[in-house]
C-alpha positions, 0 to 999 in steps of 0.5 A: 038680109045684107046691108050694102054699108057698114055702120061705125060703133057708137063709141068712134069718133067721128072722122075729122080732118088731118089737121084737127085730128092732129090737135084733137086726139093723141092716138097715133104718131106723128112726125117730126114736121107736122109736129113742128108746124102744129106746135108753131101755129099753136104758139103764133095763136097763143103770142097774138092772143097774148097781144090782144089781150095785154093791149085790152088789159092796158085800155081797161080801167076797171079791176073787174073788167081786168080780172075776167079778162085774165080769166078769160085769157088764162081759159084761152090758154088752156084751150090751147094747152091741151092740142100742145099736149095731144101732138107731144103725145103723138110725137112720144109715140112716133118714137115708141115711147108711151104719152105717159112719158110727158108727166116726166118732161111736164112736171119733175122740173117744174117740181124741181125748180121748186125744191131747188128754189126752196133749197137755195132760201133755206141757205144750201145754195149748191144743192138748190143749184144742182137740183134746178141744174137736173130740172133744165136737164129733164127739160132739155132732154124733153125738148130733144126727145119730142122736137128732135129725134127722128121716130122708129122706122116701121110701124110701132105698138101706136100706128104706122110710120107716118113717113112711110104713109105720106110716101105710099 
């Protein structure tokens, strides 16, 4: 006996809207516009939960009401963190690059930074210098690769052309 509709596998997520599925999954590509209207809304809630919560850190009298608000907040931005992450996957894959790209761009100058900060405290300012010098470099050319270079053109290894998709 045939069945009339086809059941999805236990395994796929369930199907979500375009926006939340931008900012809840990094499979697939993304262009450059949605990623820039994302990425914006995500800083606008961060900057008004950030106001919110430094207004309410400045009525709290008590160090304990302080400390769980700074919990709070910093779960809060984490909560955030993760969408960031997810729609700078998704542009690495628009430009055929794989998500694992964004350890470089995350962590070696954060790492970088450091060592140069400790270079320049044991007194070899110049090599601390060069080094937070490479840390700013790798943080620029993220920010080029992420937020600025156009994807490839034609689907890739990660999914159709967006652009081609809003198009058709």
């Amino acid at each position: 006996m045939a069945y009339a509709f086809q059941t999805k596998p236990g395994w796929q997520a369930p199907s979500l809207p375009p926006f939340l599925q931008d900012l809840l999954t990094f499979r697939g590509r993304m262009n450059r516009a949605r990623y820039w209207e994302a990425a914006l809304i995500l800083m606008g809630i961060a900057i008004v939960m950030g106001l919110i919560a430094g207004a309410t850190l400045v009525m709290i009298k008590s160090s304990v009401a302080a400390a769980a608000l700074a919990i709070i907040a910093a779960v809060a931005l984490l909560a955030l963190a993760i969408p960031g992450y997810f729609i700078a996957i998704k542009r690495l894959h628009d430009r055929n690059k794989s998500g694992h790209w964004l350890w470089l761009f995350c962590l070696a100058p954060g790492v970088l930074n450091l060592l140069g900060k400790l270079a320049v405290a044991q007194g070899a300012a110049p090599l601390g210098m060069v080094i937070m010098l490479a840390s700013i470099g790798i943080s620029i050319w993220g920010f080029v690769e992420i937020a600025c270079l156009r994807g490839t053109s034609g689907p890739n290894r990660f999914g159709l052309d967006p652009l081609q998709a809003q198009a058709s």
